[in-house]
Structure formats: C-alpha cells, structure tokens
C-alpha positions as CSV (number, residue, x, y, z in Angstrom):
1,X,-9.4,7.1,-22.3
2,X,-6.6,5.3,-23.7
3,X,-8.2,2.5,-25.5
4,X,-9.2,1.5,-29.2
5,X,-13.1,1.0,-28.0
6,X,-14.7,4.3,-27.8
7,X,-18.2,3.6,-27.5
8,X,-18.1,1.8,-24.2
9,X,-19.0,3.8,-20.7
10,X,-16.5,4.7,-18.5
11,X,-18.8,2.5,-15.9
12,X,-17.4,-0.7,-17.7
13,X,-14.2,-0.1,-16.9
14,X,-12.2,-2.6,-15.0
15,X,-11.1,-0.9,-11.5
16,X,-7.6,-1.8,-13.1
17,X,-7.3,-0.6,-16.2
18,X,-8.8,2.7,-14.7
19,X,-5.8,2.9,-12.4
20,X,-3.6,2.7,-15.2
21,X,-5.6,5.6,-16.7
22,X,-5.1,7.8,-13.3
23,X,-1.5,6.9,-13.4
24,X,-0.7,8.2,-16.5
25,X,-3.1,11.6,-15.9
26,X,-0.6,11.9,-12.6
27,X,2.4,11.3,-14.3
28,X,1.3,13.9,-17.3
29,X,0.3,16.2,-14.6
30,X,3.8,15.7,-12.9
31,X,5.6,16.1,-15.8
32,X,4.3,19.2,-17.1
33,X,4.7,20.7,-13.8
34,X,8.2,21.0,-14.4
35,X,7.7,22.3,-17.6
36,X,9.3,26.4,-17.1
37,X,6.0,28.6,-16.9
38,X,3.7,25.8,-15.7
39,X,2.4,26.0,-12.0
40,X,-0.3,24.8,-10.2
41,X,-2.0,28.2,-10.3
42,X,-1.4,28.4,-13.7
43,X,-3.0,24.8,-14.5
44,X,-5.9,25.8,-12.1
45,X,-6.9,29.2,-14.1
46,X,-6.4,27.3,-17.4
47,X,-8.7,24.4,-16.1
48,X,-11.7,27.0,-15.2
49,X,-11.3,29.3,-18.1
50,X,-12.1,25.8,-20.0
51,X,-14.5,25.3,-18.0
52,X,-16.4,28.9,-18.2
C-alpha cells in the first residue's frame, strides 16, 4: 500500500484511504493498457504465470 506504516493490517484501513489505493491500481492499470504490446490478455497470462 502506499503508506510509510508497514506493519499495520490492511483490516485497519480507513474505507477511504483504501479507495484512494483502488484508484491509483485502476489508473495504473489504465495507463499501462495503452502501453504498445500491453492487452488485457496479455496482463491476464502475466498475472497467472505469477501466480503458478
């Protein structure tokens, strides 16, 4: 998360500052989207080969 305290749980997290967090995933997400080469299938087989 985007904060200087890293050894609280994501549980404590005020519903607002966790829709700032989502916010900037989406915008990231949107962002490198139109990046030449990136697709949503292309994001998708990434995500599960980190996964795997």
């Amino acid at each position: 998360m985007f904060t200087d305290q890293h050894t609280g749980q994501l549980a404590e997290v005020p519903a607002a500052r966790m829709r700032t967090v989502v916010d900037a995933w989406a915008d990231r997400t949107e962002a490198l989207m139109r990046e030449p080469g990136w697709s949503r299938s292309t994001s998708s087989k990434t995500a599960a080969r980190r996964s795997a």
